[in-house]
BALOBA-1460 file (C-alpha; in Angstrom, 3 decimals):
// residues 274
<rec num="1" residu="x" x="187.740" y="-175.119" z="-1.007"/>
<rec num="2" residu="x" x="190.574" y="-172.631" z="-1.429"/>
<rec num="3" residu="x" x="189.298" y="-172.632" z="-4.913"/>
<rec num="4" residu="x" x="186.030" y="-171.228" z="-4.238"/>
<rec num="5" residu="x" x="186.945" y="-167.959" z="-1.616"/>
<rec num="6" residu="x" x="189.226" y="-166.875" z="-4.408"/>
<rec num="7" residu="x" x="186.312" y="-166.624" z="-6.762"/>
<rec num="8" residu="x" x="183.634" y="-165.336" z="-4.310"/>
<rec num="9" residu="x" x="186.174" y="-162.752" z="-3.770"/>
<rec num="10" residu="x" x="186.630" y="-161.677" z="-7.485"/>
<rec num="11" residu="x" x="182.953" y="-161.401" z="-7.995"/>
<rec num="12" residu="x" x="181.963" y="-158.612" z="-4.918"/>
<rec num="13" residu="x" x="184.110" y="-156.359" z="-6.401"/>
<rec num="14" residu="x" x="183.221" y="-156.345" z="-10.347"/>
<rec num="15" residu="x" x="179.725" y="-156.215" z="-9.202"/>
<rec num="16" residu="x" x="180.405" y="-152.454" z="-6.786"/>
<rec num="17" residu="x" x="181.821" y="-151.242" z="-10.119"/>
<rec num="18" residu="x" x="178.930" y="-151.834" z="-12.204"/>
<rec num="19" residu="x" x="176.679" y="-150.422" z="-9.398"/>
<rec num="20" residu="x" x="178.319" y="-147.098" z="-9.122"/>
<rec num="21" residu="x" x="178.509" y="-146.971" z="-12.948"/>
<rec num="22" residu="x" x="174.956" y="-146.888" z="-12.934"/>
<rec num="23" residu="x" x="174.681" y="-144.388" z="-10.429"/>
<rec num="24" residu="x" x="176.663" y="-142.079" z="-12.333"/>
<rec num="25" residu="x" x="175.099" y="-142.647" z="-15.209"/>
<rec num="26" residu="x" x="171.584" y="-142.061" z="-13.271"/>
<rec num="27" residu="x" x="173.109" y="-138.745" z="-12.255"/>
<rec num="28" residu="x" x="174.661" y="-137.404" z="-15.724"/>
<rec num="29" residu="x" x="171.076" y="-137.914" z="-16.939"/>
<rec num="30" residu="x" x="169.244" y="-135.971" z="-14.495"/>
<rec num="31" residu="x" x="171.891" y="-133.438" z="-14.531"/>
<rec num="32" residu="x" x="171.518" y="-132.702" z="-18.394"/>
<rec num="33" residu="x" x="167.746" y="-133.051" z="-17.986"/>
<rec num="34" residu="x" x="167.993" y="-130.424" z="-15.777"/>
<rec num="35" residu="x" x="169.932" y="-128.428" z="-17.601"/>
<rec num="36" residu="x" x="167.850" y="-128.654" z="-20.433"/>
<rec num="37" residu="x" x="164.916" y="-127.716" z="-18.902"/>
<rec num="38" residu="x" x="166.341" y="-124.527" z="-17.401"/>
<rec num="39" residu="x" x="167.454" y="-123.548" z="-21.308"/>
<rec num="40" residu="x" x="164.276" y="-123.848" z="-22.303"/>
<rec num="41" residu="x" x="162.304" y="-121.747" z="-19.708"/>
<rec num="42" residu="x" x="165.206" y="-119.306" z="-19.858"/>
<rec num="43" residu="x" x="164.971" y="-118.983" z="-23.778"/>
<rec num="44" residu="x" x="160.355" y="-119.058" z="-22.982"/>
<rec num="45" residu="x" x="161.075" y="-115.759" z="-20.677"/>
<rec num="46" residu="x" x="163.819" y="-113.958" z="-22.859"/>
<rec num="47" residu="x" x="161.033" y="-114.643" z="-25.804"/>
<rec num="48" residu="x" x="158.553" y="-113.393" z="-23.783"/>
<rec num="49" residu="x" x="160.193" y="-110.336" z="-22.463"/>
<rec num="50" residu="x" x="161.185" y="-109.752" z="-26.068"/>
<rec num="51" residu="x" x="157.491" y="-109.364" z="-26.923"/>
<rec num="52" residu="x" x="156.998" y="-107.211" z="-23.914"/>
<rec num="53" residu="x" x="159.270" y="-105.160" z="-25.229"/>
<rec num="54" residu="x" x="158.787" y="-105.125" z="-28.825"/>
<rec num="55" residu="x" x="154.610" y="-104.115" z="-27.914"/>
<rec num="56" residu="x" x="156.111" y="-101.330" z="-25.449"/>
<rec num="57" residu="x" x="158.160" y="-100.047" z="-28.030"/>
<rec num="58" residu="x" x="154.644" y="-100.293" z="-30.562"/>
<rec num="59" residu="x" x="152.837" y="-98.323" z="-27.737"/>
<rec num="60" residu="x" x="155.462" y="-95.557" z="-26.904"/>
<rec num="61" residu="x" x="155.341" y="-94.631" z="-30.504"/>
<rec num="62" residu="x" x="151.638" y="-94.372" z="-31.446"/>
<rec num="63" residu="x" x="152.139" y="-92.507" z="-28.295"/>
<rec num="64" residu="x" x="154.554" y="-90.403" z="-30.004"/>
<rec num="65" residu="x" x="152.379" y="-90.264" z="-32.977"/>
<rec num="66" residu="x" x="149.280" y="-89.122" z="-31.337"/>
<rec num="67" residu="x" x="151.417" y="-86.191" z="-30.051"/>
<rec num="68" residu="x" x="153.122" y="-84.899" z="-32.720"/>
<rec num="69" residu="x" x="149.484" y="-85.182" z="-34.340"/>
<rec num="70" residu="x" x="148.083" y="-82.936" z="-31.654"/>
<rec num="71" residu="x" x="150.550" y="-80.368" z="-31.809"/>
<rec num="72" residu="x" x="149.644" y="-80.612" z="-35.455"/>
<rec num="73" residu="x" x="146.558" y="-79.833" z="-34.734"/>
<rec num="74" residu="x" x="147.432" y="-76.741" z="-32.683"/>
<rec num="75" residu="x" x="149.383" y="-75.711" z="-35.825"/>
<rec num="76" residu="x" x="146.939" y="-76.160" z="-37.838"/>
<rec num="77" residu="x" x="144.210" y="-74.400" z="-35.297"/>
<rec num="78" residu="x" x="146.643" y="-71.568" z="-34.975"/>
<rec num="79" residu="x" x="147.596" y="-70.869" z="-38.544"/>
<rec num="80" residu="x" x="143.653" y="-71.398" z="-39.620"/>
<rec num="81" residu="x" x="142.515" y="-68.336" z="-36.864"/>
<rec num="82" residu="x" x="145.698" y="-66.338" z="-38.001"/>
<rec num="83" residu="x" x="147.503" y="-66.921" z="-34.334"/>
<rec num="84" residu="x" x="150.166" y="-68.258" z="-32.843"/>
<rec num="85" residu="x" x="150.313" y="-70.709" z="-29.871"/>
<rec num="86" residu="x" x="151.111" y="-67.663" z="-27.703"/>
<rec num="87" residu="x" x="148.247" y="-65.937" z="-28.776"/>
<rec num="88" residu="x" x="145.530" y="-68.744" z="-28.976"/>
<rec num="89" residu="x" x="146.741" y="-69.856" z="-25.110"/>
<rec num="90" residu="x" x="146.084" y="-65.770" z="-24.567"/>
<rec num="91" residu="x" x="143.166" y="-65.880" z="-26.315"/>
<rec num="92" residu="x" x="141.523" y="-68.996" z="-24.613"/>
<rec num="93" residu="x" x="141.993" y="-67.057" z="-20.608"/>
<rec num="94" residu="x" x="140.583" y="-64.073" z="-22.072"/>
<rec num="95" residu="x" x="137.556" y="-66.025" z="-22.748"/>
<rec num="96" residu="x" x="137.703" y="-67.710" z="-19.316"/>
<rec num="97" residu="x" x="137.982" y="-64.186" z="-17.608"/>
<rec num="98" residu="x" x="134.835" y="-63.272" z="-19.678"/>
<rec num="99" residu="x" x="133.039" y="-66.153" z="-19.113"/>
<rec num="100" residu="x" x="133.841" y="-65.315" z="-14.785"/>
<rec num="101" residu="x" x="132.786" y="-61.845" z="-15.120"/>
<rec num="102" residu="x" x="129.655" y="-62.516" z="-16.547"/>
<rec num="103" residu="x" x="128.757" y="-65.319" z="-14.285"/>
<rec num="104" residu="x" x="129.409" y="-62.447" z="-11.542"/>
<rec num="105" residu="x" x="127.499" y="-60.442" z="-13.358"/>
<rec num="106" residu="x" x="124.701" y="-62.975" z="-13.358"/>
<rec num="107" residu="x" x="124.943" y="-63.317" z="-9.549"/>
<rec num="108" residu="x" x="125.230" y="-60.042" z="-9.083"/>
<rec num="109" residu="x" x="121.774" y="-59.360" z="-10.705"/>
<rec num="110" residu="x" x="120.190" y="-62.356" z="-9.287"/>
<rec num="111" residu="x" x="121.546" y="-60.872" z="-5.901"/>
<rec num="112" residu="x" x="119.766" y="-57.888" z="-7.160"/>
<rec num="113" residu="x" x="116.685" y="-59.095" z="-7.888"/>
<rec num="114" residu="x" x="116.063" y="-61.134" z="-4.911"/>
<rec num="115" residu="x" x="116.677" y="-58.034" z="-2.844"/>
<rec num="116" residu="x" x="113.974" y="-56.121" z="-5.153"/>
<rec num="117" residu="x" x="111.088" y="-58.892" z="-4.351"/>
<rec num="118" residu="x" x="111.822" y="-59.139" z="-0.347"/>
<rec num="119" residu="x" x="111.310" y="-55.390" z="-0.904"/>
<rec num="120" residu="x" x="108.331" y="-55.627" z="-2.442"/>
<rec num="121" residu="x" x="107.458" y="-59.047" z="0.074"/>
<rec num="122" residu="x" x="107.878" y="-56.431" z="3.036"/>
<rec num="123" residu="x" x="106.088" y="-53.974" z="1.283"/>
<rec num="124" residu="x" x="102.714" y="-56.246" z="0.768"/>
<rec num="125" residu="x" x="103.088" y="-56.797" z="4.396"/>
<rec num="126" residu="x" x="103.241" y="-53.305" z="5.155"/>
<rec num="127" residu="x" x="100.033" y="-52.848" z="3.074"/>
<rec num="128" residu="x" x="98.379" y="-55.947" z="4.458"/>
<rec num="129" residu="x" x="99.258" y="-54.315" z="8.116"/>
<rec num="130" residu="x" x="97.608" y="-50.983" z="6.666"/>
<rec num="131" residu="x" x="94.576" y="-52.986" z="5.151"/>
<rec num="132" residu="x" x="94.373" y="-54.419" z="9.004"/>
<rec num="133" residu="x" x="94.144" y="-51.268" z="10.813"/>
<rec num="134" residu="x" x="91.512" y="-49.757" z="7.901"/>
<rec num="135" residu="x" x="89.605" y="-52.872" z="8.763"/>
<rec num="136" residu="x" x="89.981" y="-52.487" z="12.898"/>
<rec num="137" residu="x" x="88.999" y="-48.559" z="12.137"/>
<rec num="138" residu="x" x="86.207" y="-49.488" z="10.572"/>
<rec num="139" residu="x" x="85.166" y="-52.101" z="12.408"/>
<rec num="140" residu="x" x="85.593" y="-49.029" z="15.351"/>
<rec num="141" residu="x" x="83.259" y="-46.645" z="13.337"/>
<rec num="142" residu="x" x="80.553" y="-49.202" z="12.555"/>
<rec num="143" residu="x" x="80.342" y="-49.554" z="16.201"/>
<rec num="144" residu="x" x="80.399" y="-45.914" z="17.029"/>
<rec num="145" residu="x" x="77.931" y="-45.583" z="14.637"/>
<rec num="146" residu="x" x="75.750" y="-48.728" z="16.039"/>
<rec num="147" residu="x" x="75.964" y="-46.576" z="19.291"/>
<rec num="148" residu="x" x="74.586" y="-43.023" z="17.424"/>
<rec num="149" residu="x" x="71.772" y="-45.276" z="15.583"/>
<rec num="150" residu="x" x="70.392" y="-46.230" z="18.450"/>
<rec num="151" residu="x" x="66.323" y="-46.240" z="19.226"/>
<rec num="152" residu="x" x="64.393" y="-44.356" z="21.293"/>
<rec num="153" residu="x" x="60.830" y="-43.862" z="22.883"/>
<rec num="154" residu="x" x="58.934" y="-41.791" z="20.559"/>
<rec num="155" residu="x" x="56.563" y="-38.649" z="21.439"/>
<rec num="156" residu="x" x="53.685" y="-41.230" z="21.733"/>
<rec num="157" residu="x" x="55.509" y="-43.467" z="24.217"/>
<rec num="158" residu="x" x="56.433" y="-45.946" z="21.655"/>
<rec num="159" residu="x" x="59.861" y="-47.490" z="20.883"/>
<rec num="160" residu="x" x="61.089" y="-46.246" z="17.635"/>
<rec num="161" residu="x" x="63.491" y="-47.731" z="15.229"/>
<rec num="162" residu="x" x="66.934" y="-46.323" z="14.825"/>
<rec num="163" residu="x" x="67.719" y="-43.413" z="14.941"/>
<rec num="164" residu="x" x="69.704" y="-40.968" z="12.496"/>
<rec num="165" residu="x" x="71.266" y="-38.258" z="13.321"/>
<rec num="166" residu="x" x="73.247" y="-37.173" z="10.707"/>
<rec num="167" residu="x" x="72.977" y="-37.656" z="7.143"/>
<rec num="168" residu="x" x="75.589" y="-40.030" z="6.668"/>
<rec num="169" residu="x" x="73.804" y="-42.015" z="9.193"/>
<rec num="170" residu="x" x="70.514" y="-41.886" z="7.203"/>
<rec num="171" residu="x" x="72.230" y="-43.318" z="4.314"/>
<rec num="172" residu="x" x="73.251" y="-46.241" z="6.544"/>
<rec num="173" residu="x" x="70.001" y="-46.583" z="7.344"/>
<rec num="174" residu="x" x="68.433" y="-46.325" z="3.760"/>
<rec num="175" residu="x" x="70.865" y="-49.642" z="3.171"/>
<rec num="176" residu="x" x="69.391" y="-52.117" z="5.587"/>
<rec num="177" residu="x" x="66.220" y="-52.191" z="3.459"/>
<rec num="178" residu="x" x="64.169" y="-52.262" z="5.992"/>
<rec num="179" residu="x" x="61.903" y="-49.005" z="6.188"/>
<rec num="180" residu="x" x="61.179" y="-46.498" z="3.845"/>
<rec num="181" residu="x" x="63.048" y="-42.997" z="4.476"/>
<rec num="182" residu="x" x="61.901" y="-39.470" z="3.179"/>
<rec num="183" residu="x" x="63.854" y="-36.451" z="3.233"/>
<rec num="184" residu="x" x="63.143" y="-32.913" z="3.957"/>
<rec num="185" residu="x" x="64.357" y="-29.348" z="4.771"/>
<rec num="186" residu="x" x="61.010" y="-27.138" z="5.673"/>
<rec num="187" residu="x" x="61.322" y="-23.666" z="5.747"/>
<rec num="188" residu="x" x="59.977" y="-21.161" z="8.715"/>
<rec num="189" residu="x" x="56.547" y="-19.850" z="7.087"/>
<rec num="190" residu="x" x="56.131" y="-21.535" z="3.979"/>
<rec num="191" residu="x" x="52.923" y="-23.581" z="3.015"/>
<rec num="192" residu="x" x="52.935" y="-27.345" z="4.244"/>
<rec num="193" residu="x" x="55.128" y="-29.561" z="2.098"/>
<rec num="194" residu="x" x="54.217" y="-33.024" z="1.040"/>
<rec num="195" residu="x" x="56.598" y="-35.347" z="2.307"/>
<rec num="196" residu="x" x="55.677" y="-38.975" z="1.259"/>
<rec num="197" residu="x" x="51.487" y="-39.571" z="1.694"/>
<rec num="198" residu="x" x="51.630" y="-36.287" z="4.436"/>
<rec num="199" residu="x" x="52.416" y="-32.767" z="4.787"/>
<rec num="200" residu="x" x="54.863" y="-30.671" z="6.714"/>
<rec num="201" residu="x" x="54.745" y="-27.260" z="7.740"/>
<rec num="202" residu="x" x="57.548" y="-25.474" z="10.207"/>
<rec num="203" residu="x" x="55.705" y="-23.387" z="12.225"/>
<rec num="204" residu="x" x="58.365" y="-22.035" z="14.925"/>
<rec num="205" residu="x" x="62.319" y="-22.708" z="15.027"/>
<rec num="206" residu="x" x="64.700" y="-22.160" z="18.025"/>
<rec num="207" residu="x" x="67.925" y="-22.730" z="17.133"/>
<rec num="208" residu="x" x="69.614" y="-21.905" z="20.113"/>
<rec num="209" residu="x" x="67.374" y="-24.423" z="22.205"/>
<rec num="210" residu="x" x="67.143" y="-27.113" z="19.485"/>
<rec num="211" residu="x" x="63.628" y="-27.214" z="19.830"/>
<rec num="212" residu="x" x="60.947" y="-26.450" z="17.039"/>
<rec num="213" residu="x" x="57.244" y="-26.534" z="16.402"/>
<rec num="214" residu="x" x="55.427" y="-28.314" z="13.089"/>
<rec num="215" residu="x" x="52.172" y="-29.593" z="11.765"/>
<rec num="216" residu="x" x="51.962" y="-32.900" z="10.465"/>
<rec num="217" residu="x" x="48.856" y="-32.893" z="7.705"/>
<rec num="218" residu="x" x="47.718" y="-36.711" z="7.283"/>
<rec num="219" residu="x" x="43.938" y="-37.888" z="6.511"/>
<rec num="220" residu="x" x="43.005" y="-34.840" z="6.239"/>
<rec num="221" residu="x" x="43.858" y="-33.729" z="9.647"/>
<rec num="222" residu="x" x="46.492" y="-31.602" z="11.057"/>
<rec num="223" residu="x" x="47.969" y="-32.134" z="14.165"/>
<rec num="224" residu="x" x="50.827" y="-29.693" z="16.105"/>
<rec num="225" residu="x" x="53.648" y="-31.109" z="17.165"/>
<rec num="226" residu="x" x="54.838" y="-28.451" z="19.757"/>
<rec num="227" residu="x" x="58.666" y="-28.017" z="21.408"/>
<rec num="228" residu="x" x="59.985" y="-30.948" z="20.198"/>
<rec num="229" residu="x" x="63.765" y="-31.495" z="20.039"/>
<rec num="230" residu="x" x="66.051" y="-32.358" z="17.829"/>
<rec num="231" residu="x" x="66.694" y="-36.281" z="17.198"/>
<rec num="232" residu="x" x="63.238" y="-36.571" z="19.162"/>
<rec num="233" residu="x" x="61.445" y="-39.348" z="16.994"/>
<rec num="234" residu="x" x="57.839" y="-37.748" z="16.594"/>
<rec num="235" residu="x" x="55.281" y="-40.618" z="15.996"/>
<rec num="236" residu="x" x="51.840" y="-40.341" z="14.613"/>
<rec num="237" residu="x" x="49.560" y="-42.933" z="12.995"/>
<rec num="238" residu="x" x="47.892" y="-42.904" z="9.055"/>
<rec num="239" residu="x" x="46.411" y="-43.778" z="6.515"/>
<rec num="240" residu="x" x="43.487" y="-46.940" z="6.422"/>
<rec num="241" residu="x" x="45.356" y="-49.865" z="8.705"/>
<rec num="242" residu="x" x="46.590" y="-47.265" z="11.039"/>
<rec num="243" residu="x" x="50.246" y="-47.252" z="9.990"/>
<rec num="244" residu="x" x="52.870" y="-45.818" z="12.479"/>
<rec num="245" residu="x" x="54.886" y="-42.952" z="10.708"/>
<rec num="246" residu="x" x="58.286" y="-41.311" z="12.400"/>
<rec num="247" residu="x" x="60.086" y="-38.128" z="11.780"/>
<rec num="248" residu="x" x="63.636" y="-37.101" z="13.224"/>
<rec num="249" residu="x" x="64.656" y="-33.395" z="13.051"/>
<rec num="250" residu="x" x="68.422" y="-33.425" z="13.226"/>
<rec num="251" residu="x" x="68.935" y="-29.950" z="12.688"/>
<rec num="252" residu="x" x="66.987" y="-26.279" z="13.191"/>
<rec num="253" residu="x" x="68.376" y="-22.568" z="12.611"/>
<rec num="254" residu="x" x="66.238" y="-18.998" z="12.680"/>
<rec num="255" residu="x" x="64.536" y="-20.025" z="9.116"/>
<rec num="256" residu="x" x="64.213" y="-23.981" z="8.776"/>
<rec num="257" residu="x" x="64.351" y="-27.138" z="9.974"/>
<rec num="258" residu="x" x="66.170" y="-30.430" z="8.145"/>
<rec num="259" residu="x" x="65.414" y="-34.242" z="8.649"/>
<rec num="260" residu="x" x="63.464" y="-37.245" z="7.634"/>
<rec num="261" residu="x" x="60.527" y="-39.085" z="7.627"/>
<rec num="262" residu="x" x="61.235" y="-42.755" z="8.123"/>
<rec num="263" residu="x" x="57.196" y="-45.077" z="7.105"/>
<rec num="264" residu="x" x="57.106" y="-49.277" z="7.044"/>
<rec num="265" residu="x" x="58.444" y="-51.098" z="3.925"/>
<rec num="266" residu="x" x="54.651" y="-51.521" z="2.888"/>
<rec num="267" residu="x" x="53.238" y="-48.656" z="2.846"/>
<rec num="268" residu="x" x="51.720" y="-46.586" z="0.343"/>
<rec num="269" residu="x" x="54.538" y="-44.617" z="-1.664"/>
<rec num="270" residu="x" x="53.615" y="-41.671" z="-2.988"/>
<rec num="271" residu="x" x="54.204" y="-40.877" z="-6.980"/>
<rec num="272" residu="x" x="56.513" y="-38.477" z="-6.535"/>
<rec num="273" residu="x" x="57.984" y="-38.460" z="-3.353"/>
<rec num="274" residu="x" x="60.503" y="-36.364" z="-2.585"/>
């Protein structure tokens, strides 16, 4: 029995040593593992930032290149036009002040020119305010002369047509279209004048009374027509279907009398009328 504890009691501790030799072992192994890994990643970056490097380096001197090649150029440029850099810099703002003067220029006549057409704008509505008052003017003396063309009952009790009193007012008249209008200045003791299909003859004038005396000659008869007045429609009837004639005197002096003799669209008209 002794025997036996002594040899249980050799063999705990041999096998603690060859645990913790294991342990270490375990240990040393991860340890250089580690290591070796971190050499390798380290020596992967420094490679890498080598490249970096070595293509920023590449970079920064086609950079260089590229501007040694432009101020070439300038050189060149300069020595091809017969300037220097100087001059060629003094050159190109010259230009720019030219081109800026004549874009004021530009906008100065543009300026110019839209002034000119709102002049003229204004003055086409100055003319179209002008053509407006010629028209309200006229339309004023068309109705003025509406009110001097008015009718009025004749000598035989009729209603004549309108009336002129002036010339102007005849020629008004001779535009509608609607009547036939003669005419005629008699004079104070002359023979009877054919007027249309009749005859006139001023028998007695008083200017200052604006009355006169005729004879009207018409199918072979001769009637007076005595004191009548000026603008006084004297009416009288002719020819086969008994046609109403009318004659206005519109004005009368010592010697002769001046108006017209107004007869319907169809009748006869004479061959030479006067």
């Amino acid at each position: 029995m002794p025997d036996e504890d002594v040899q249980s009691s050799e063999v705990h501790p041999v096998s603690e040593v060859s645990t913790g030799k294991w342990v270490l072992l375990l240990l040393a192994i991860a340890y250089v593992a580690g290591s070796l890994f971190l050499i390798f990643n380290l020596r992967s970056r420094l490679d890498q930032m080598s490249k970096d490097q070595a293509a920023s380096s590449a970079q920064i001197a086609e950079l260089t290149k590229r501007m040694q090649s432009a101020e070439a150029s300038d050189e060149t440029l300069a020595q091809q036009v017969g300037m220097t850099k100087k001059e060629l810099a003094s050159r190109a703002a010259a230009i720019t002040r030219q081109q800026r003067a004549a874009e004021a220029r530009l906008a100065e006549q543009q300026k110019q020119q839209i002034t000119a057409v709102s002049g003229e704008v204004a003055g086409v509505k100055t003319d179209v305010g002008g053509v407006r008052t010629d028209v309200a003017s006229t339309r004023a003396d068309l109705e003025a002369t509406k009110a001097r063309l008015a009718g009025a009952i004749g000598d035989l009790g009729l209603q004549s047509g309108l009336i002129a009193r002036t010339r102007d007012d005849l020629e008004i008249l001779k535009h509608k279209g609607d009547r036939n209008y003669y005419e005629f200045t008699l004079v104070k003791g002359a023979k009877p004048q054919p007027v249309s299909t009749v005859s006139l003859q001023l028998k007695k004038a008083d200017a200052k009374r604006g009355k006169f005396t005729l004879n009207v000659t018409s199918d072979d008869k001769t009637i007076e027509k005595k004191d009548r007045n000026i603008s006084e429609p004297i009416q009288f009837y002719t020819g086969r279907d008994r046609m109403l004639y009318e004659l206005v005197v519109w004005t009368v002096d010592k010697k002769k009398a001046t108006g017209y003799l107004t007869t319907p669209k169809n009748a006869p008209v004479p061959v030479s009328a006067n």
